[in-house]
C-alpha positions in Angstrom: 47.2 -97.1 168.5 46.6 -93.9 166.8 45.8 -93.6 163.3 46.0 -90.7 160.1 44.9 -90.0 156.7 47.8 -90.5 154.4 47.3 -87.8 152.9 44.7 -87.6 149.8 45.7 -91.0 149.2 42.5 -92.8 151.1 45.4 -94.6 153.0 45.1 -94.4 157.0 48.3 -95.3 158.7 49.3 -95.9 162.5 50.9 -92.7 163.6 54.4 -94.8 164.9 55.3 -97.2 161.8 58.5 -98.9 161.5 61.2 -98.5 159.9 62.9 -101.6 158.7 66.9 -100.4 158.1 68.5 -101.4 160.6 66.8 -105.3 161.0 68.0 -105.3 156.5 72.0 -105.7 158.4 73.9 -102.7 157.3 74.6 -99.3 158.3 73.5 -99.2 162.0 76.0 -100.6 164.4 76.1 -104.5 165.4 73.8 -106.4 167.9 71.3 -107.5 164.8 69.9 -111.1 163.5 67.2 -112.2 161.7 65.5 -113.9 164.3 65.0 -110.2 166.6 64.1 -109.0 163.3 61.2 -111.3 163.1 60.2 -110.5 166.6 60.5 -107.0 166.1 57.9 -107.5 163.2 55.3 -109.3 165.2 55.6 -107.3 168.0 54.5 -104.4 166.1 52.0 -106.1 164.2 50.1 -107.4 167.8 50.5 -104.0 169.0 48.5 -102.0 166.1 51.5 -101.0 163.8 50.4 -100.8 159.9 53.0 -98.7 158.7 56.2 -100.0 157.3 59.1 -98.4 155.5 61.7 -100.5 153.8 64.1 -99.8 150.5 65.4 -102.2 147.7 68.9 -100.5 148.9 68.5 -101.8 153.2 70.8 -104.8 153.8 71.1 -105.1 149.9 67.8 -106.5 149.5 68.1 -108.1 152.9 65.1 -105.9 154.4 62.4 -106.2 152.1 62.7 -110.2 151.6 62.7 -110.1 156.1 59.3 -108.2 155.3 58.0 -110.3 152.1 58.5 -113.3 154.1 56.8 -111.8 157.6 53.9 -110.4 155.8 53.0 -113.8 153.1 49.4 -114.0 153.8 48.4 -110.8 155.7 49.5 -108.3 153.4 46.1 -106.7 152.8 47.0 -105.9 156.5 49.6 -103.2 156.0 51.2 -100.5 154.0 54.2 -100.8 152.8 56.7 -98.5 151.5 59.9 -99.2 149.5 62.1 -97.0 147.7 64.5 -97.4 144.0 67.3 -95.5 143.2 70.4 -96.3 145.0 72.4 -99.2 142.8 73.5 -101.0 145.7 74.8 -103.6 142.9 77.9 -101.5 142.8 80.8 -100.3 145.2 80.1 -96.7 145.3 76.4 -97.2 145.8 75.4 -94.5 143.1 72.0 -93.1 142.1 70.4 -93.8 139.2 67.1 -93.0 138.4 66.4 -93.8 134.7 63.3 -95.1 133.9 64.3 -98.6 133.0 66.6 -98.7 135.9 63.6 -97.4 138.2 61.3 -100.1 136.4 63.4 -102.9 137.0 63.8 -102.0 141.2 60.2 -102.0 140.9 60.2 -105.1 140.1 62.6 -107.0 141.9 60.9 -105.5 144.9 57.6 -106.2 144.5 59.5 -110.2 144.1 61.5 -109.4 147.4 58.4 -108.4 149.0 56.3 -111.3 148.4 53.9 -109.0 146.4 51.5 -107.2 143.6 52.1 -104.2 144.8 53.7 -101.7 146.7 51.4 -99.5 149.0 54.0 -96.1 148.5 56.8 -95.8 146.0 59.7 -93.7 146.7 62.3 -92.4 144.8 64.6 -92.6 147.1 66.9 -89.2 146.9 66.7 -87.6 143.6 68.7 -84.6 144.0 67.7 -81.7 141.6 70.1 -82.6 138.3 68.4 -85.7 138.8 65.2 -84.9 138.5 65.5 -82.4 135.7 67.7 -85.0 133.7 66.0 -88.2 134.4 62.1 -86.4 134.0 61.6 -88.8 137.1 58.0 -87.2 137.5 57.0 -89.1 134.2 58.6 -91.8 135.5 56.3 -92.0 138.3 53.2 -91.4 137.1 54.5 -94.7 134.4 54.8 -96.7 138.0 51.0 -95.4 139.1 49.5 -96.6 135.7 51.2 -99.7 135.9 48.9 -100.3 139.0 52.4 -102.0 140.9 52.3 -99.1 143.0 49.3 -97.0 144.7 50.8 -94.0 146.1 53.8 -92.6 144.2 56.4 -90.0 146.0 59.6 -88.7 147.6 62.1 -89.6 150.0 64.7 -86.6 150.5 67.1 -85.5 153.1 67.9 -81.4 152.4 65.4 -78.6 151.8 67.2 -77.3 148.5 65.9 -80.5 146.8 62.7 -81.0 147.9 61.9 -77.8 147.4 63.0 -78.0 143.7 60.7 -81.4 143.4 57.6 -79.6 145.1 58.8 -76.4 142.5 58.6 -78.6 139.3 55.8 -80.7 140.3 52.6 -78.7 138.9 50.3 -81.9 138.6 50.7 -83.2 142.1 52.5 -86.4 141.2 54.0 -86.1 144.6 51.5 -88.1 146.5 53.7 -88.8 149.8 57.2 -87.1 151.3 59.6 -88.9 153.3 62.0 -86.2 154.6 64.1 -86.2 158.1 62.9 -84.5 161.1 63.4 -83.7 164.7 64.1 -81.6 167.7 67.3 -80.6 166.4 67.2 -80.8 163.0 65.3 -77.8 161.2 66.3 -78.9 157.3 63.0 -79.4 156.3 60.7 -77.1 158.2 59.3 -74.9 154.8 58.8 -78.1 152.8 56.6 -79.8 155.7 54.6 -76.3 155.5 54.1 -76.9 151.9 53.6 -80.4 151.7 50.4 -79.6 154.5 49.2 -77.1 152.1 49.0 -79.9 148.9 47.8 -82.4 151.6 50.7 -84.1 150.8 51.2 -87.4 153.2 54.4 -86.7 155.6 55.8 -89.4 157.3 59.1 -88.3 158.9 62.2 -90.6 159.6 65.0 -90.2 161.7 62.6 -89.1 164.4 65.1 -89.6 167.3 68.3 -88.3 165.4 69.7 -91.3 164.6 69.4 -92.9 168.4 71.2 -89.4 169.7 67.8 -88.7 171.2 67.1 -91.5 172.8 70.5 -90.0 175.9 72.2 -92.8 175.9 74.8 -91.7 173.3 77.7 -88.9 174.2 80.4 -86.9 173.1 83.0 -89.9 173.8 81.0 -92.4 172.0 82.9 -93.8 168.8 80.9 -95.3 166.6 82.3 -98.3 164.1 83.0 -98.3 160.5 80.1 -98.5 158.6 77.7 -97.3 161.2 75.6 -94.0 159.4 76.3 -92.0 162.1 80.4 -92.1 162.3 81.1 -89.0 160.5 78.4 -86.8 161.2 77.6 -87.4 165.1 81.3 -86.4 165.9 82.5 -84.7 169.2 81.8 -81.3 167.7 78.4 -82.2 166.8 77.6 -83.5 170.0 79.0 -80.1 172.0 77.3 -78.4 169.5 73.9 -79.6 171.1 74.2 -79.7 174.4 72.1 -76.7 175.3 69.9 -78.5 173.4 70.0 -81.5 175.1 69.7 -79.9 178.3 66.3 -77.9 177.3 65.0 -81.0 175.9 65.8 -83.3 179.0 64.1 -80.3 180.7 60.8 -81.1 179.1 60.1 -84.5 180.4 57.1 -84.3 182.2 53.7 -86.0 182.4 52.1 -87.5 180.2 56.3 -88.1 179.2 58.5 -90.2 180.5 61.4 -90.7 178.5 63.4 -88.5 175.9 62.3 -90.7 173.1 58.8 -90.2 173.6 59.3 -86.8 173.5 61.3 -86.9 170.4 58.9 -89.3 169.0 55.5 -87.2 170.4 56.6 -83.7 169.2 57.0 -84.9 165.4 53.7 -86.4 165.9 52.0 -83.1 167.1 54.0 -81.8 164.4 51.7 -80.0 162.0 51.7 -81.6 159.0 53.2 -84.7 159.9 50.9 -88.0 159.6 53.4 -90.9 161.0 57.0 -91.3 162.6 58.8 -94.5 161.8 61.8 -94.6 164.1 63.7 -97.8 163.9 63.8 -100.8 165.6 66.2 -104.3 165.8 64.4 -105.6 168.6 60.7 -105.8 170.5 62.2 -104.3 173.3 62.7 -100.8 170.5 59.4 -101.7 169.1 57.1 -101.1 172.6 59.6 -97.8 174.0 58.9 -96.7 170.4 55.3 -96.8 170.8 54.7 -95.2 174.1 54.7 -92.1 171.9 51.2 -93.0 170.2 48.5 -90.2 170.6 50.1 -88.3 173.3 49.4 -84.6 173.3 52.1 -81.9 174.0 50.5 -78.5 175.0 51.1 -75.7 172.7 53.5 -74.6 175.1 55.5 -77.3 175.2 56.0 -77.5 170.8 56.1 -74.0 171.4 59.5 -74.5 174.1 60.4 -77.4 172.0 60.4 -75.5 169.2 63.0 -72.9 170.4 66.2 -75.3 170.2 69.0 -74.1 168.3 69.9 -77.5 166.2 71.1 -77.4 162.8 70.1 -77.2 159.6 71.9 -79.4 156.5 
């Protein structure tokens, strides 16, 4: 296992964490339980993983108490991230990032993790009215004093957003960013730039497009109600990459052997980017995940990599 500097934080993480949304039971297709969740845990645990990244919102709750109850007794042994700001208490799932509402998620958190602390606090998608209206940044630095959290941050999905965040933020409360990133998708390209120039810590998720670079998902697929990707992955999207697809398939060479790992591998020789945390319901995801630790992709290859089309949201 390879490991980064988180940053400026003094944090060093393993470059392929986990990402702990899918085992929480919601929003990523059937085939989960608790008990494969478990497994997935340990297997990553024995096999060098320290990184974890978890929300108050995954599975309602369901995602951080899995983790709280895995890690009782060798939590010195990780870093853990969690994220407030999505009221899953209510239908419509809203955001709502007032202090005392922000306060309170720390809190029940910190219970549902089995904890004193949280390693890296997100706010977990403050668009821009947000953060002018909420003054989130004070907010933050509140959670930081408080000592319940060590590293205080970000986790966005489109550039417009972050880049108002890493606008407004002259002190440097953002510690760590959370953004999307792959092959195909190009959204956040300038804000990773930046965020190397602050030595802000990067850790990227949806690494493998939401399983679509993994191959084994298609134009015909249909994916179920309540699955993330019904709605965007449609047909259209699909056709949309194929040219993509092809180049990408074209790359897999020694020292690669599957797509994944070469999804996985070039955010990792990314620059700017510190850790990956695809997910993973099962050991079985957990080990083809972490065939992608420290392998080296030529300049040429990011470089050839680099010249897909994909999309930008």
């Amino acid at each position: 296992m390879k490991f980064n500097d988180f940053g400026k934080t003094g944090l060093n993480v393993s470059d392929v964490g986990f990402g702990a949304w899918a085992i929480g039971g919601m929003a990523w297709g059937a085939g989960r339980n608790d008990e494969d969740a478990r497994s997935a845990l340990k297997t990553a645990m024995d096999n060098g993983v320290n990184f974890y990244d978890t929300c108050d919102a995954y599975g309602n709750g369901h995602s951080e108490e899995l983790m709280g109850q895995f890690f009782k007794g060798i939590r010195s042994e990780v870093v853990i991230v969690t994220k407030g700001g999505t009221n899953f208490r209510v239908p419509e799932r809203s955001k709502n990032f007032q202090r005392d509402y922000l306060l309170m998620c720390v809190d029940e958190s910190l219970k549902r993790l089995q904890t004193d602390y949280i390693d890296v606090y997100l706010l977990h998608v403050p668009d821009s009215s947000f953060q002018d209206k909420e003054n989130v940044f004070e907010t933050m630095k509140e959670i930081k004093r408080s000592g319940k959290a060590r590293v205080c941050g970000l986790a966005m999905w489109g550039a417009k957003d972050t880049l108002h965040a890493l606008g407004k933020d002259r002190e440097g409360v953002i510690e760590a960013l959370e953004c999307p990133f792959n092959i195909l998708n190009k959204t956040n390209i300038e804000t990773i730039g930046i965020a190397k120039e602050r030595n802000i810590a990067v850790f990227t998720s949806q690494p493998l497009a939401s399983g679509i670079l993994t191959g084994k998902f298609s134009a015909d697929t249909r994916f179920a109600e309540g699955d993330n990707r019904k709605g965007f992955w449609t047909p259209e999207r699909f056709a949309a990459v194929q040219r993509d697809m092809a180049l990408i398939e074209s790359c897999i060479q020694p020292p690669v052997r599957t797509m994944a790992q070469l999804a996985l591998a070039y955010n990792l020789n990314y620059p700017g980017i510190c850790s990956v945390i695809p997910g993973a319901k099962t050991s079985e995801q957990v080990l083809q995940n972490l065939t992608a630790s420290g392998v080296v992709l030529s300049d040429d290859m990011m470089k050839r990599l680099g010249e897909t089309e994909g999309f930008v949201f």
